[in-house]
N, C-alpha and C positions, 0 to 999 in steps of 0.2 A: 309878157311874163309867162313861165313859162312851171309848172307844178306836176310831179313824178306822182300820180294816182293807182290806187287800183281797180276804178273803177266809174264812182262818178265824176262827173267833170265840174262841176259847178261847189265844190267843197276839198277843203286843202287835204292832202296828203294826211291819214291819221299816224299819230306818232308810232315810232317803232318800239315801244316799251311802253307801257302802262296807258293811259287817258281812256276815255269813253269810248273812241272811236274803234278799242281794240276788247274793248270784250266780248263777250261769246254774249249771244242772242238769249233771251230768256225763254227762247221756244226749244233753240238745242237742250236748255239744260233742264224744261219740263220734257223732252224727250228720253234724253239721256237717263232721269229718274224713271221713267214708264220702262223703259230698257233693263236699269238696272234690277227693278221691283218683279220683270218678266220672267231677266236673268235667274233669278234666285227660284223661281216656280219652276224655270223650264228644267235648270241641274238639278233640284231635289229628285226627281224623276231620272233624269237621263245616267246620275251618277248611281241610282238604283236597279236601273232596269233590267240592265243584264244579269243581277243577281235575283230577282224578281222572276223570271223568265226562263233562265236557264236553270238555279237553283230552285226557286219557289215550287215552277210550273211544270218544271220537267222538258220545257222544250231544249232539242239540242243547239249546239252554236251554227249549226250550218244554218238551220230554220230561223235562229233569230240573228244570223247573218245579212240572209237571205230579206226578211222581212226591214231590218233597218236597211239596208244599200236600196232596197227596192224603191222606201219611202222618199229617201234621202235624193235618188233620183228624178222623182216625180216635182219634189218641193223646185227643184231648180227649174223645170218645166213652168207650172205655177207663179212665179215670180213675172212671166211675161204678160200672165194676165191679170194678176195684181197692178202691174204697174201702167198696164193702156185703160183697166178700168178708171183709176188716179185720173188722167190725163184726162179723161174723156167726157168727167165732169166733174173736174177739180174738185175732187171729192179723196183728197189726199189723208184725211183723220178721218174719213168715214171708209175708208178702203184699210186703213193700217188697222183700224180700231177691230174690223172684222177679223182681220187675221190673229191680233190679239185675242180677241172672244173667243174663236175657234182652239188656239191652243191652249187656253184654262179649263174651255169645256172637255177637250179631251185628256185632262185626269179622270174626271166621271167616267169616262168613257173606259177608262182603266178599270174604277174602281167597279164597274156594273159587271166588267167582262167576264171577271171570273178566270175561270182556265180555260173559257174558247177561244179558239187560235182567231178565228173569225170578228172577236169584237175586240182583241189583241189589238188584228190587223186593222181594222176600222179607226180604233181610239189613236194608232201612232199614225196612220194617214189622214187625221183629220190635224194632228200636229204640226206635220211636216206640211202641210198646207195652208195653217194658219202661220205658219213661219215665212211660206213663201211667199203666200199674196204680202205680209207686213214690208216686208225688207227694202222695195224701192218706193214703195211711197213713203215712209219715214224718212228714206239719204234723200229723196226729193225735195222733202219739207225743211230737212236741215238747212242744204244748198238754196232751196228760195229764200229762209229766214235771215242769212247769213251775206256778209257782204264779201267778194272776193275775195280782198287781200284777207280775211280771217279765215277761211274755209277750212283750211288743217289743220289751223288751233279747234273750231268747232269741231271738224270731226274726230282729232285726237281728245279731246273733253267727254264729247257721248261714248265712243271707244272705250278711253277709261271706266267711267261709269257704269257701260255693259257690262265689262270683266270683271268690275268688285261684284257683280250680281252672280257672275259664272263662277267667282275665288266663295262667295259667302253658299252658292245651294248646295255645294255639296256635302259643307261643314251642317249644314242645317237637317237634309237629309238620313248623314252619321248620326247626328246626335239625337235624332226623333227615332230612329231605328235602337239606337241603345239605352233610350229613357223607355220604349214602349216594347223592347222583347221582340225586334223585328216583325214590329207588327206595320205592313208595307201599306196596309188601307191608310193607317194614318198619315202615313207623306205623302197620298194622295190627296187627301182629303185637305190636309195646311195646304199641298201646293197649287188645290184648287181657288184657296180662299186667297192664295197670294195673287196668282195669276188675275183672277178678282178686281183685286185691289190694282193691280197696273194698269186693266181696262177704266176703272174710274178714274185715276190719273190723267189719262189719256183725257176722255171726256172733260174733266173740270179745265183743265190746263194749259192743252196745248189745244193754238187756233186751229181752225177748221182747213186752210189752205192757202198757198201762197197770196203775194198780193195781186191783188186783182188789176185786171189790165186798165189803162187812161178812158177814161168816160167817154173822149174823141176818138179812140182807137175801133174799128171792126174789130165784130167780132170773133174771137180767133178760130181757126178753122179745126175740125175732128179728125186729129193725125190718128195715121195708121199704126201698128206697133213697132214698124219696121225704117217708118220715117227716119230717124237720127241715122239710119246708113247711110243716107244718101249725103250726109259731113265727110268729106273729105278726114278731118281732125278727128273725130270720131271713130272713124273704121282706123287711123292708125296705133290709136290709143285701145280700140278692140282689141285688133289683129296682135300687139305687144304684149295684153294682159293675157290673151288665150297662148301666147305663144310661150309666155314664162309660166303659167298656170300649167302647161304640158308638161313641164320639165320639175312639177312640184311635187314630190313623190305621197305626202300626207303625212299628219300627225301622226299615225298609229304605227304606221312603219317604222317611223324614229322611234319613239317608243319602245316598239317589240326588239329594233336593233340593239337600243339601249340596257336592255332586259337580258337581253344575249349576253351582251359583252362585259356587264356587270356580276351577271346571277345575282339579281335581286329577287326576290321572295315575292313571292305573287300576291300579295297582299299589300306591297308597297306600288304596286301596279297603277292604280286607278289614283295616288298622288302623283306622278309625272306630269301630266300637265295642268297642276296646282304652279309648277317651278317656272315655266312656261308663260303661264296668264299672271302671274305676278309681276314676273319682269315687263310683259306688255301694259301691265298696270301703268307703271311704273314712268316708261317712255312714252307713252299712248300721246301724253298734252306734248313733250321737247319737241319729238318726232311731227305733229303737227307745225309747233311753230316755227319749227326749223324748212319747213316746206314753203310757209306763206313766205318766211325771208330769201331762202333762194329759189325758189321754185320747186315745183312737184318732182318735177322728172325726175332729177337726181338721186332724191331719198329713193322713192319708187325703185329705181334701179340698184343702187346700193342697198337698199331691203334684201334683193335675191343676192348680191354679194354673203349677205349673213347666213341664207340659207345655202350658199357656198358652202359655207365655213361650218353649219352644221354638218354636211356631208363628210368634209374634209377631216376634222375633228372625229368623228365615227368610223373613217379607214385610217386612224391613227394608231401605230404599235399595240398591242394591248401591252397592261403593266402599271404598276403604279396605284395611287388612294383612288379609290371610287372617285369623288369629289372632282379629281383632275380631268377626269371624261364627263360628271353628271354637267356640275355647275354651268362650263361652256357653250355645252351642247341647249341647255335649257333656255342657258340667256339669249344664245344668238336666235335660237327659234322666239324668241320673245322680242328681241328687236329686229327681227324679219316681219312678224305682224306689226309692231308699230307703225312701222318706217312702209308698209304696204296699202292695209287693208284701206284706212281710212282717208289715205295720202290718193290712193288712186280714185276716189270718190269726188275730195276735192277737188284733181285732177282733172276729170272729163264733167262733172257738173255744169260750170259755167261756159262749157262748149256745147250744150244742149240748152234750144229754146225753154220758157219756162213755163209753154204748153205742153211740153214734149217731155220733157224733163224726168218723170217718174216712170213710164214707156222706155228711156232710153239708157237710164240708169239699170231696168230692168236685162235690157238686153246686154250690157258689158258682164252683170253678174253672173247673169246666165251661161255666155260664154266661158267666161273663168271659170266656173263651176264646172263645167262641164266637162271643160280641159284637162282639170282639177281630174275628175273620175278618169278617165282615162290613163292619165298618168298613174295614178293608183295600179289599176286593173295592169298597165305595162311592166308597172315595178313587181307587183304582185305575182305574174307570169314569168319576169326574170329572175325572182327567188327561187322561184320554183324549179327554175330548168339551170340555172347558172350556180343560184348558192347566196346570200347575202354580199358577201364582198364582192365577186363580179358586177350582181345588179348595181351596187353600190357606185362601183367607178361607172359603168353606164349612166348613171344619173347625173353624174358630174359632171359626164361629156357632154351632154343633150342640156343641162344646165348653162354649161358656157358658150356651148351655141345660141339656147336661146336667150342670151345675154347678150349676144352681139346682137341679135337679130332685134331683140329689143331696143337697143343703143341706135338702130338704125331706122327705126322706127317710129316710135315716139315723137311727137310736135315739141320743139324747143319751146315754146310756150302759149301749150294753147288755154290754159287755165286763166288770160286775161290777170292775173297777179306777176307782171315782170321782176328777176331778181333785181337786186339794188344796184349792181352794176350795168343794167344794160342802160344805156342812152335813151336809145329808141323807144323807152317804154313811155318814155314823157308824151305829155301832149299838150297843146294850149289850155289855156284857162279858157272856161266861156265866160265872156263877159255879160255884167248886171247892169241894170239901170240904178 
């Protein structure tokens, strides 16, 4: 006899709609709350800062250009050794929780600073460091909690969750600025106390680290950070994410593009990607479980199809109701993250051991990220010297290359969740006594 699993062998097939066997883990959705609670402290702050810094403080945009890119880089750094400390003594809630602590304590760090650039600089790189050490040992603990075939319902669920947290601080940040007379210590101060309050979530809530390995089993060996390269599956599933993350130009550019070709009023500025994280809201769970049922690769890849269509959409005639260029452009950037961020997590997850796991999840983000800036700095370069719409179609091009290359790339399935058509995905039943 013969039963289509995702996973274990000794338990039937969970249904494809509704039962036990398919809902999201209780540790994703004490995460997902820690995320969302986080979310809400860390935008109160970020949706302020630049008015905080530039207006408040007097420093110019180059300097607080300069100082976020800087930080922003390092956090991607950071993340590799977040994720080998995880790993190194499965100390996955005591590695995330730190990087947690560290970005609530750096609102204090705001509020002490004052107007020296010095404890500016200090307060936002203790930020972007507690954001980095956090990030793979949380997608670690999801992917251990979580059984295969669920993985991108799980991570379309925390996904979600984050973004009500990133859709509600900035609403919250506005409205403590306009109840208090732009008095900026107070949004530091709630956002300390939020931030706060996700570290205690954390703590009460969510277990301490995967499960532990079989009583009979040796004990597991102290991987290196760099271990999961030596997967075959892994490095193709890297080399794919860094190679369409090069061809991602970044939020901000769509934006400013947007801003151009609109003449919107610079005040409606800092809502564009309200219109963006809503739709990701939105799709965060479909786009998940539309992955467990056919597979990862696909969405993943039709994700950057949308950020096709953002680009395409953007060298569109000008002419016509605002609405006809905003709406598009906002959604497809919004079901480009659904159909990506969390899709590609539970994509390369269960092709990493689950001593290895928070170390190698580390190192895919890393790479994306990193790709990620590049790509920026490339587009960023081609404005400059070319003009918006030339870089523009540059992007496209370098886009649909690295969409073959992707397509070419990618493990048919190495995510261990087979779609419902393949045969091959079957395997015996183990037999009981």
């Amino acid at each position: 006899m013969y039963l289509a699993t995702t996973g274990r062998r000794d338990t039937p097939a969970p249904p494809r709609t509704g039962g036990a066997g398919r809902r999201v883990p209780g540790t994703v959705l004490a995460l997902g709350t820690v995320s969302l609670v986080t979310d809400i402290s860390s935008e109160m702050v970020t949706a302020v800062l630049p008015l905080y810094l530039v207006l408040g403080l007097g420093l110019s945009p180059l300097q607080f250009g300069f100082l976020d890119g800087l930080f922003n880089g390092a956090a991607t750094v950071v993340r590799l050794l977040g994720g080998y400390a995880a790993d190194r003594g499965r100390s996955h809630k005591r590695v995330a929780g730190l990087g947690y602590a560290l970005s609530a304590l750096s609102r204090i760090g705001l509020l002490l600073a004052g107007g020296a650039t010095a404890g500016i600089a200090a307060a936002l790189a203790t930020d972007r460091v507690g954001k980095g050490i956090r990030t793979a040992p949380r997608d670690a603990l999801i992917t251990l909690s979580s059984p295969p075939g669920v993985l991108g319902r799980s991570f379309g669920v925390h996904r979600a969750m984050d973004t009500t947290g990133a859709l509600l601080g900035p609403l919250a940040a506005f409205a403590l600025l306009w109840a208090t007379a732009d008095a900026y210590d107070t949004v530091f101060v709630v956002s300390f106390c939020v931030g706060l309050l996700g570290v205690l979530l954390l703590v009460l809530y969510v277990p301490g680290h995967g499960p532990a390995p079989a009583p009979q089993a040796p004990a597991p060996r102290r991987r290196k950070p760099f271990t999961a390269l030596r997967d075959p599956a892994f490095r193709r599933i890297l080399a794919a994410a860094s190679l369409l993350g090069a061809a991602t130009v970044g939020d901000a550019f769509v934006y400013l593009l947007l801003q151009r070709r609109l003449d919107l009023p610079v005040s409606w500025f800092p809502l564009l990607p309200l219109g963006a994280a809503a739709c990701y809201l939105l799709l965060a769970v479909p786009a998940g479980r539309i992955a467990d049922r056919v597979g990862r690769r696909l969405p993943f890849l039709y994700g950057h199809l949308a950020l096709l269509g953002v680009y395409a959409t953007l060298l569109a005639p000008a002419g016509g109701p605002a609405p006809l260029l905003l709406v598009p452009v906002l959604a497809l950037l919004g079901v480009f993250y659904a159909t990506t961020d969390g899709v590609l997590m539970a994509l390369a997850g269960p092709v990493l051991p689950a001593d290895g796991r928070a170390g190698g999840l580390a190192v895919l983000q890393t790479g994306q990220a990193l790709a990620r800036m590049l790509a920026a700095a490339g587009f960023g370069a081609a404005w400059t010297l070319w003009g918006p719409g030339p870089a523009l179609w540059a992007a496209v091009s370098v886009l649909l290359l690295a969409l073959a290359g992707g397509w070419a790339l990618l493990p048919r399935d190495p995510s261990g969740a087979p779609a419902p058509e393949e045969p091959g995905a079957q395997i015996p039943e183990r037999r009981t006594a």
